[in-house]
Structures are given as C-alpha cells and as structure tokens.
C-alpha positions in Angstrom: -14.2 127.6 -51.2 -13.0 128.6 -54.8 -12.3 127.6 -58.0 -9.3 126.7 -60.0 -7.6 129.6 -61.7 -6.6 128.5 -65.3 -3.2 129.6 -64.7 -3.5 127.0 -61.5 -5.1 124.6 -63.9 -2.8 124.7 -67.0 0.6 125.2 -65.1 1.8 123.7 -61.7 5.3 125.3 -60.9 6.5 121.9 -59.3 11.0 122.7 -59.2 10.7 119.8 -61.9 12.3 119.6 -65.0 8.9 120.3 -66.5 8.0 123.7 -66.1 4.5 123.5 -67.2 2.5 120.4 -66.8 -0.8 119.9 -68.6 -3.6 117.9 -66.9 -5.8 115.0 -68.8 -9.1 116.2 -69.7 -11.0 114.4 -66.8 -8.1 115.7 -64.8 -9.5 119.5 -65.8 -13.4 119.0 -65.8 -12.7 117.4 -62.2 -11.0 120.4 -61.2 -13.3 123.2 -61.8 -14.9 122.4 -58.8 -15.2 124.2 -55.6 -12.0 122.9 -53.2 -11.0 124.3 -49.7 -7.4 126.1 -50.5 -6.2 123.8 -48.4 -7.5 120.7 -50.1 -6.5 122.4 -53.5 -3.2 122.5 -52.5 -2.6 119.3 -51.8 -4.6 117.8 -54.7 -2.6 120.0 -57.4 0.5 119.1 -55.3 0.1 115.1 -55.3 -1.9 115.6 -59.4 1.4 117.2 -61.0 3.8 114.7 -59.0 2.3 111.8 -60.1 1.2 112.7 -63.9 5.1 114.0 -64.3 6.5 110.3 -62.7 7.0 107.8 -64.8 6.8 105.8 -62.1 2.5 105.4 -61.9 2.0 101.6 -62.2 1.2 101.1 -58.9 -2.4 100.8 -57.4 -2.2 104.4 -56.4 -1.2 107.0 -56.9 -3.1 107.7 -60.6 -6.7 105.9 -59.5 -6.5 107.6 -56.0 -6.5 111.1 -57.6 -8.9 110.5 -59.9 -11.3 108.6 -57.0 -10.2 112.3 -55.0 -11.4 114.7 -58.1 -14.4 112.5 -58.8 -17.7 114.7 -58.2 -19.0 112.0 -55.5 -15.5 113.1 -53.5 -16.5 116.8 -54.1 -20.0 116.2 -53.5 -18.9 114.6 -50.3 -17.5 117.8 -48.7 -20.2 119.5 -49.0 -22.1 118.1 -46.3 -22.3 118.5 -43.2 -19.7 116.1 -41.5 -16.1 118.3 -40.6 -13.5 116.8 -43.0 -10.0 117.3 -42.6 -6.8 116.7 -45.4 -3.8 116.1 -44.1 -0.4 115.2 -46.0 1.6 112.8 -44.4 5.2 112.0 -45.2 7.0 108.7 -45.2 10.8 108.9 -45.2 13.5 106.8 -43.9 16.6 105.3 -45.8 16.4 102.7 -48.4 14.9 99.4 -47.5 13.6 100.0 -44.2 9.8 99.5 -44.7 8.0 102.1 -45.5 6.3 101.2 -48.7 5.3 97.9 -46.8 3.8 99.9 -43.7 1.8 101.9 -46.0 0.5 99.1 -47.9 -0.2 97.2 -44.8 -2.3 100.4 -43.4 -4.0 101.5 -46.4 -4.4 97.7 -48.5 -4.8 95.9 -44.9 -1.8 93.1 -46.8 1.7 92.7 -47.0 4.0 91.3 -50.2 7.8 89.8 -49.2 8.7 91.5 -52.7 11.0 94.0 -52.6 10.3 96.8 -54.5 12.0 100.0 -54.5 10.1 103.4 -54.6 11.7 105.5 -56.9 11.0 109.3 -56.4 7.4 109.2 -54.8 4.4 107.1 -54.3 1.2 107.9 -53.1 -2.0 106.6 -50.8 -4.7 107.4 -49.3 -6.1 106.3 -45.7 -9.7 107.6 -45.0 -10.3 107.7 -41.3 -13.5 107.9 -38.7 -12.0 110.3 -36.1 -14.3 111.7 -33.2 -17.5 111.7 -35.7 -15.4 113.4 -38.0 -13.9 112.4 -41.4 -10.2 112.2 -41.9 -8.0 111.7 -44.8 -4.4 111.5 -44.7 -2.7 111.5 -48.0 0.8 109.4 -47.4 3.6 110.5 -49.2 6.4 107.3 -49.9 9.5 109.0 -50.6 12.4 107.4 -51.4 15.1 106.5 -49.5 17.7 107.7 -51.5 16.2 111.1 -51.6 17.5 112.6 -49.3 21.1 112.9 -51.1 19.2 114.7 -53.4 17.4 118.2 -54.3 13.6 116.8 -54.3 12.6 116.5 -50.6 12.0 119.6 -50.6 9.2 119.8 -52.6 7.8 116.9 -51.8 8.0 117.9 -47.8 5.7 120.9 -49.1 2.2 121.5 -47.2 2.5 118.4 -45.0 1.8 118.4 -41.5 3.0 115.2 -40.0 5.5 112.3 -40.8 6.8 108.9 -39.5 10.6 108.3 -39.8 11.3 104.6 -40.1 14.1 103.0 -39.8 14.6 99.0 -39.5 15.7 97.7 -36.3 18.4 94.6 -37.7 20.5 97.6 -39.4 21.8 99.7 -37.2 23.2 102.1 -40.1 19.4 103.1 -40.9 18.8 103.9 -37.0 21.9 106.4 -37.1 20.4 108.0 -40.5 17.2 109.1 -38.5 18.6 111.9 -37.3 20.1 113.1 -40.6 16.6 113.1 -41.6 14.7 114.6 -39.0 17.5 117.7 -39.2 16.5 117.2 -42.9 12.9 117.5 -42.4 13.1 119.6 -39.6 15.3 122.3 -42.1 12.7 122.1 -44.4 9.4 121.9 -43.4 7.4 124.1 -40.6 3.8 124.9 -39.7 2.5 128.7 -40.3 3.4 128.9 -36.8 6.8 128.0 -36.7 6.8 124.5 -35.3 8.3 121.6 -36.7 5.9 118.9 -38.0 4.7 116.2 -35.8 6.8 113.4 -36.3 6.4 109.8 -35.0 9.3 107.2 -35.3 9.0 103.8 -36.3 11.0 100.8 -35.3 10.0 98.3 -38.3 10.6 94.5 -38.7 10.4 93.8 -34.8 9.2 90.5 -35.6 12.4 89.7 -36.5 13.9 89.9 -33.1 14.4 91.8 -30.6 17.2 94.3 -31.1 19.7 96.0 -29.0 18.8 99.4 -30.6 15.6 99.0 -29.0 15.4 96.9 -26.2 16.0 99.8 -23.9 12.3 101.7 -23.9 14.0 104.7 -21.5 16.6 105.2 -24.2 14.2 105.4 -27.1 11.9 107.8 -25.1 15.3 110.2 -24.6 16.0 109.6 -27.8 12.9 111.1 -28.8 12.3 113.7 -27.0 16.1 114.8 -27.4 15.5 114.9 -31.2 11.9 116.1 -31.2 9.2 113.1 -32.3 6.2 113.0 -30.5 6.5 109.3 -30.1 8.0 106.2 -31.6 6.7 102.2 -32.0 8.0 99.0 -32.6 6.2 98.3 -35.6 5.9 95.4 -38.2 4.3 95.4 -41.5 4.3 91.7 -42.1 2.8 91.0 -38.6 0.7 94.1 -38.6 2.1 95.3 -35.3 1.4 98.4 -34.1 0.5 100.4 -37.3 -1.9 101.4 -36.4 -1.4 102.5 -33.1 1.9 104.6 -34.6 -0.8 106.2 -37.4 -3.3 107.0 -34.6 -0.9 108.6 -32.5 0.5 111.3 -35.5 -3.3 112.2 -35.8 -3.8 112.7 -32.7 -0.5 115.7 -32.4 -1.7 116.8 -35.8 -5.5 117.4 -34.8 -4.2 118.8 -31.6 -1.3 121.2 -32.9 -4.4 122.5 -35.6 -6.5 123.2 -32.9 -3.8 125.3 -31.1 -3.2 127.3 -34.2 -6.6 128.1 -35.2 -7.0 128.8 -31.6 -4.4 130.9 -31.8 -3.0 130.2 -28.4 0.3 130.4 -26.8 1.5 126.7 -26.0 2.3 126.5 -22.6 5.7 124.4 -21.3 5.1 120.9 -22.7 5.7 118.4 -20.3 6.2 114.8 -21.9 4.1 112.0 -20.8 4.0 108.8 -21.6 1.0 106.8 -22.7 2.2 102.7 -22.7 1.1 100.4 -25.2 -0.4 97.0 -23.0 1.2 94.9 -25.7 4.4 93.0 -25.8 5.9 95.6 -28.0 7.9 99.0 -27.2 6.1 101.9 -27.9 5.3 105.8 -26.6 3.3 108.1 -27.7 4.1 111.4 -25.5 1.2 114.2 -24.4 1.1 117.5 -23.1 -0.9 118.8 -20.6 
C-alpha cells in the first residue's frame, strides 16, 4: 500500500485535451490515503475521466467515486476480508443495450428511454464472491467510439469486457468482431493474453432471431474469435444478466490466479456449461 504522490495527485496524464486536471478538494483529502497500486490506478483512472466529462449528470459516475474515496471505503480494505477491483468494459455499437444492461445489473431497473452515452459512463457492482468481496467497476463506452482515438485510453487497466450487440440488427452482430480485433489490439494482461471477454446477445425478448437460434454456431463463433462465452440476454426482462456477469468473473478470478501463480497454461480445451433456461447461452471452461 502507498500514498498518492502530488505529482499523481495534481496531474493525471489522461491523452485528453486537458493535460493537467485538478481534483476538488474532497477529491484530494480522500486521496491521501493508503490504496493498493492497483486500486489507485483505477480510481485516478475513472476520477480524471469523469471530472474532465461534461457529461456527469447521471446517478454515477461523480457520487460513485466519491462513495469509492470516502474513508468508510478505505477503512473497508483494511480488514481482513480479500477484496479484489476489477475494471470492466462495456462496448458494442450504438444502440444495442449496454447502458440498459448496466443499469439493470447495478440499479436492479430498466427505463424504455433512450439515452445515448456520450464518451463514458461509469458504475459500480459490489459482489459476494466465494467469501470474498468483489467490485467491478463497468466502464459504458460509447458506441461511436470506436471510429475514434479514445478507446484506447479508456480500455486501459481493465481485465474483462462484454461485447453486446442486439439480436433484431444484424449490422451490430457483424460489428462484433471489429471490436473484439479492436479490443483485442489494444488491451492485454501483463502476461500477454487478451482480456476475458463474454458476448451478449441483448433484446432476446423480442424474438427469437436467426443470428442466434443456432447455439452450435454461436459456440464456433466464439471460440473462433476468442470470448469465453456468450448469452442471450435482456435488460428489460432481466434475462440472463446475471449469469453473463457471473461468468466474466469467474475467467477473470481464474486467469489472476494463473498469473500470480505464475504457471504455464496448459492446452485449453473448451467446454460447455448449459444454462437450464429457455434461453441460449455458454459459458466455456478449461480443465
């Protein structure tokens, strides 16, 4: 554990127009203390986004951070309970769900206003994970940002993502791969890997669709391009959200393990673990 530099404190080299960002007073007492490097990371990462956005009249991301830099949340990883940060990205093209899944996983609710995200948006989902505490920090990027310079630094220090795409527009199913090459070009673990990433079929409730009604082809389709699963998933209904979010932790938990481990994977074999629903869904395993 250590403390915030002032140089860390007074100036956040974000690849923003802004080259030097100076944090709110409660933004700088909260921040003198003691954070993993990990966690500082993060924090400072998600702090300068969202004070530079104009963007901020949300319910997150402003009242998360300040909730996350509160002494209680400091206080709270001192004890003795394992805690783990992880930075999740949400990307997919414009319109396909994503701020609507989040909101349904994180607020438990779902609005039929469209909204779009511009730039970034920010939550937080605390989890109960094997007696241990887990917090994923889900990034909503944009859908247009992909056609631009950004995802870049906002792909920075995260360790998982779901690529969502909605199933009655075929267009957004052919963009997936665009961004998983995207993501894929971008972002690695320390060891190399590419990200876990999970991929989500949104707005099944509206029908079954022929993009999806063939579970064999989704599994190759998947495996081909490299996610660790995919679900048929449906933020209004509240279908398999959190099955899909379960699944991510459970590749990003495991692929940490490996790494501080430091082991040398063996061959992976996909599996297949079926959902008992009346929905498509995978979530592959090694052994």
């Amino acid at each position: 554990m250590r403390r915030v530099t002032p140089r860390e404190l007074a100036c956040v080299s974000h690849k923003v127009q802004a080259s030097v960002l100076y944090f709110p007073l409660w933004a700088r007492a909260y921040l003198t203390s003691p954070f993993s490097h990990s966690q500082l990371s993060s924090v400072l990462s998600a702090l300068s986004c969202a004070l530079l956005s104009p963007f901020i009249s949300r319910p997150f991301p402003l009242r998360w951070i300040h909730d996350q830099l509160s002494p209680s949340s400091v206080a709270m990883q001192n004890n003795h309970n394992k805690e783990h940060l992880y930075k999740i990205l949400v990307i997919g093209d414009l319109g396909v769900g994503k701020t609507s899944i989040i909101k349904r996983y994180v607020h438990h609710n779902f609005s039929p206003n469209y909204r779009a995200t511009i730039g970034v948006d920010f939550a937080l989902k605390v989890l109960n994970w094997d007696q241990e505490t887990v917090r994923l920090q889900l990034w909503d990027i944009a859908g247009q940002e992909r056609f631009g310079n950004m995802t870049r630094v906002y792909y920075r220090e995260a360790v998982g993502a779901f690529i969502v795409f909605d199933v009655t527009r075929p267009a957004s199913f052919e963009a997936v791969t665009k961004w998983k090459e995207d993501l894929d070009s971008k972002l690695s673990l320390a060891n190399g890997k590419h990200v876990a990433t999970v991929l989500l079929a949104n707005k099944c409730d509206q029908g079954q669709d022929v993009l999806t009604n063939n579970g064999i082809k989704m599994e190759q389709f998947c495996q081909d391009n490299g996610f660790v699963g995919w679900f048929e998933t449906s933020a209004k209904e509240n279908i398999n959200i959190d099955e899909a979010a379960n699944c991510l932790v459970k590749h990003i938990i495991a692929s940490e393990n490996d790494m501080l481990q430091s082991e040398v994977p063996d061959t992976i074999t996909p599996q297949l673990e079926k959902d008992k629903g009346g929905t498509c869904s995978s979530c592959f395993r090694s052994q």
